[in-house]
N, C-alpha and C positions, 0 to 999 in steps of 0.2 A: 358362065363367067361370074366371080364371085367381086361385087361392090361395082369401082372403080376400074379393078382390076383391069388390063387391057390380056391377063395371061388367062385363060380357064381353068379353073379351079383353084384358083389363089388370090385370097383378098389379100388386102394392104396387112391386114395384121396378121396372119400368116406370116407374110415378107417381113416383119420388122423380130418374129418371134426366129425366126428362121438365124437371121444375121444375129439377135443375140444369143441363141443356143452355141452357134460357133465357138462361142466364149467360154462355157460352159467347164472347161479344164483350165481354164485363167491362164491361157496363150494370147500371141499377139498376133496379128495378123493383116495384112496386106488389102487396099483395095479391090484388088484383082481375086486375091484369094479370099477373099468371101465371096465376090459373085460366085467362084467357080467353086463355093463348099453350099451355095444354098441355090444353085442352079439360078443365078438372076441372072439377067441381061448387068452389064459393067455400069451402065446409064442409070438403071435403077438400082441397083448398087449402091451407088457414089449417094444419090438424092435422098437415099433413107440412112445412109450413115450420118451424110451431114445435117443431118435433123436430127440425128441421134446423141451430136456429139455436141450440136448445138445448145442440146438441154444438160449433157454433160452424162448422160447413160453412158457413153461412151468417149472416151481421151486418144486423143493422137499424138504419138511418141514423137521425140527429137528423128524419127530414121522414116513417119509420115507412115507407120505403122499404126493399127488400133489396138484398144487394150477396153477391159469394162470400167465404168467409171465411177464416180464414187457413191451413186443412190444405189447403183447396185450389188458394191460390196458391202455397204451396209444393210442390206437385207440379207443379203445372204450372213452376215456375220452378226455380232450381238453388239453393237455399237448401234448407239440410239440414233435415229437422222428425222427429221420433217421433210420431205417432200415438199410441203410449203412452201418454204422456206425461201425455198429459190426465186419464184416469182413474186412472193413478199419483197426481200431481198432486194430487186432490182431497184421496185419503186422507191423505197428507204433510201437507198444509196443516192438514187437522180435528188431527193430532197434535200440529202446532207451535203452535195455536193452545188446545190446552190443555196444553202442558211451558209454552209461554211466557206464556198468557195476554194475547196482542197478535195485534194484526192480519198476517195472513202472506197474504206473494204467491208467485206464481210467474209471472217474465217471461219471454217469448221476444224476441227480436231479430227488427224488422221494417224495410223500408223508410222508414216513416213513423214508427219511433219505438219504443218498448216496448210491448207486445202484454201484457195479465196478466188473470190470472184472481187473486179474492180472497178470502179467509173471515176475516170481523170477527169481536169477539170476543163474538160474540153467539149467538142460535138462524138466524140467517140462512143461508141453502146457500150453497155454495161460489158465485160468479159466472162467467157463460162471457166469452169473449176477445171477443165481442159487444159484452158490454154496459157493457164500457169503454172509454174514450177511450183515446188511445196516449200513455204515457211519455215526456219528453224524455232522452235517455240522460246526457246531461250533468248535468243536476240531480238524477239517482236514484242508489240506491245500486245498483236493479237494473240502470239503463242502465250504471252505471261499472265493475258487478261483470260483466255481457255484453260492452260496448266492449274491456275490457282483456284478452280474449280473442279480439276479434275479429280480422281481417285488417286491417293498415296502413291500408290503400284504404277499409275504413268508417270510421274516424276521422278521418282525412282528411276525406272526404264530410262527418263530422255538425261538424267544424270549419269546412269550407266552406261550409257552410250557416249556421251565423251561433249563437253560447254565447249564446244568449237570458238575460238576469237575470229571474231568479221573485221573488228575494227579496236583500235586500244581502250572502247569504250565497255566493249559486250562485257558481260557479269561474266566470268568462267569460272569461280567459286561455288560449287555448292551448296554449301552456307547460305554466302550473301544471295544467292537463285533464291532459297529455301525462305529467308528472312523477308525477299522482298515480295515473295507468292502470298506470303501470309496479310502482309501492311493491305496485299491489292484486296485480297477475302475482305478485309477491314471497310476500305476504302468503296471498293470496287471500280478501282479508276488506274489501267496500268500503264503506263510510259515507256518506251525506248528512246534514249537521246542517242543518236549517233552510234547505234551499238550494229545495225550490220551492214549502215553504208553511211560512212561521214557526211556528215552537212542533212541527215535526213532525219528529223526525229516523230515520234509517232503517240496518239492517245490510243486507247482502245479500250472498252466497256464489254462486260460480258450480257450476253442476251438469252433468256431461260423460257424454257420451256413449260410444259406439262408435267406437272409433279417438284417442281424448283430447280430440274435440272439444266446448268450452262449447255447449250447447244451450239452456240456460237459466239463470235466475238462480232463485233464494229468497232471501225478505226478511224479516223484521218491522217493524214501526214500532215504535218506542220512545220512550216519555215522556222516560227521562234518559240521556243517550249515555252517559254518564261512567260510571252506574252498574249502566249494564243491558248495556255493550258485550259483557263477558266473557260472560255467559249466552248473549244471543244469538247470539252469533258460535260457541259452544258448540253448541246447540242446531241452526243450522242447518248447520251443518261434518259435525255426524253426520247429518241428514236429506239431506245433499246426497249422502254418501257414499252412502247409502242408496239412492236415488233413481238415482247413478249407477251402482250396481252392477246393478240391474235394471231400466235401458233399457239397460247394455250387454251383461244378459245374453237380454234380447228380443231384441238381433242376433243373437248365437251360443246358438240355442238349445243345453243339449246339453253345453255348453265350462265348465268353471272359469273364473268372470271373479276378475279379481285387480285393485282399486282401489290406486293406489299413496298412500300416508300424505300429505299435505298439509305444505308446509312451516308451520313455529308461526305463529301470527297473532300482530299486537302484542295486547300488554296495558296498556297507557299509551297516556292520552286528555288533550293540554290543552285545558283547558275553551275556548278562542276557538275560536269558529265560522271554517271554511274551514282549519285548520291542520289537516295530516296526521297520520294516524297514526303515532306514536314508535315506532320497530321496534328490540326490543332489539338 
């Protein structure tokens, strides 16, 4: 009997490599059919998936299907990810959601869109990258505050792919996307008023990693842009330093990491939906 195990010759980590070998061809599959591709009992089955999916190794489709999740496409593929991150992450967000008293994200950049995890401003736990749908980068302030860090080549990509309108706010010009990714570089401080769901608008700050690279964003939603910008943008400029200084001191354990000061962010908002931010 190996550990725990109540099976002989199979420990726990056997069982959790077994379930995600299954995946291994980037198919989706079934509770029932994994027990019966990795010879488990259905009971333990179900108990190490949902531990799996818990941490977000593993995602469950709209049809209650599994798929791999996004730590692990990111190793397998050249997209940079922290591990970290994630349990940093949570604590950040329970912070920001009682200084700000609003809804806080934290995005990652994916293929398909904006990848987040969320804590309302409620008794609710944090959310894993599971159990949300993907972000359009265009219409968030997380995608805008990610995008404007990213490499030429994904902008490009999510313009070639088509500035879907959410609402008669969204940017759907290329240009003005392009003009206003530049002000965020500037600023580092991105906005959405009302661009993929009326009445909802959103800050969002980019958060770096090891080497200066954007790794992620942080957000809040906010009732009134106008009046809540300066907190926000306050609020999460220091969570983001924060955040950055230790996932880039989890690369160099050992090392003085040193954040460099952020350039000022605006403080002038005209009230019309889709107009940029006034940078003094």
């Amino acid at each position: 009997m190996a550990g725990n195990s109540a099976e002989p010759g199979r420990s726990v980590t056997s069982k959790v490599v077994a379930i995600l070998l299954t995946f291994h061809d980037g198919s989706e599959h079934s509770l029932t059919e994994i027990a019966q591709l990795t010879c488990l009992p259905v009971s333990t089955a179900h108990r190490l998936v949902t531990e799996l999916a818990g941490w977000g190794m593993l995602e469950r489709t709209e049809e209650s299907r599994f798929r791999v999740g996004l730590p692990i496409k990111a190793i397998g593929g050249r997209r940079s990810y922290a591990p970290a991150i994630i349990e940093s992450a949570r604590r950040v967000l329970e912070d920001l959601v009682t200084a700000a008293r609003a809804c806080a994200r934290l995005g990652i950049w994916t293929d398909d869109g904006v990848a987040y995890i969320e804590k309302r401003c409620d008794h609710s736990p944090v959310t894993t990258f599971a159990q949300k749908p993907r972000l359009p980068g265009h219409a968030t302030a997380l995608g805008k505050a990610l995008l404007a860090f990213s490499p030429a080549g994904t902008v490009d990509t999510v313009i070639g792919g088509g500035l879907d309108g959410y609402t008669p706010n969204t940017v759907t010009d290329p240009e003005q996307l392009r003009r206003g990714l530049a002000s965020i570089r500037l600023t580092r401080v991105a906005i959405a008023r009302w661009e993929l769901r009326c009445g909802v608008s959103e800050v969002a700050v980019p958060v770096f990693g090891a080497g200066g690279l954007a790794v992620a964003a942080l957000g809040l939603e906010v009732p009134h842009l106008r009046a809540d910008l300066q907190m926000a943008s306050s609020v999460l400029t220091v969570a983001a330093r924060g955040l950055s200084r230790e996932l880039a001191a989890s690369s160099h354990p050992g090392c003085l990491v040193l954040v460099t000061e952020p350039r000022a962010h605006a403080t002038a908002w005209d009230e019309e939906p889709g107009r940029e931010l006034a940078r003094p």
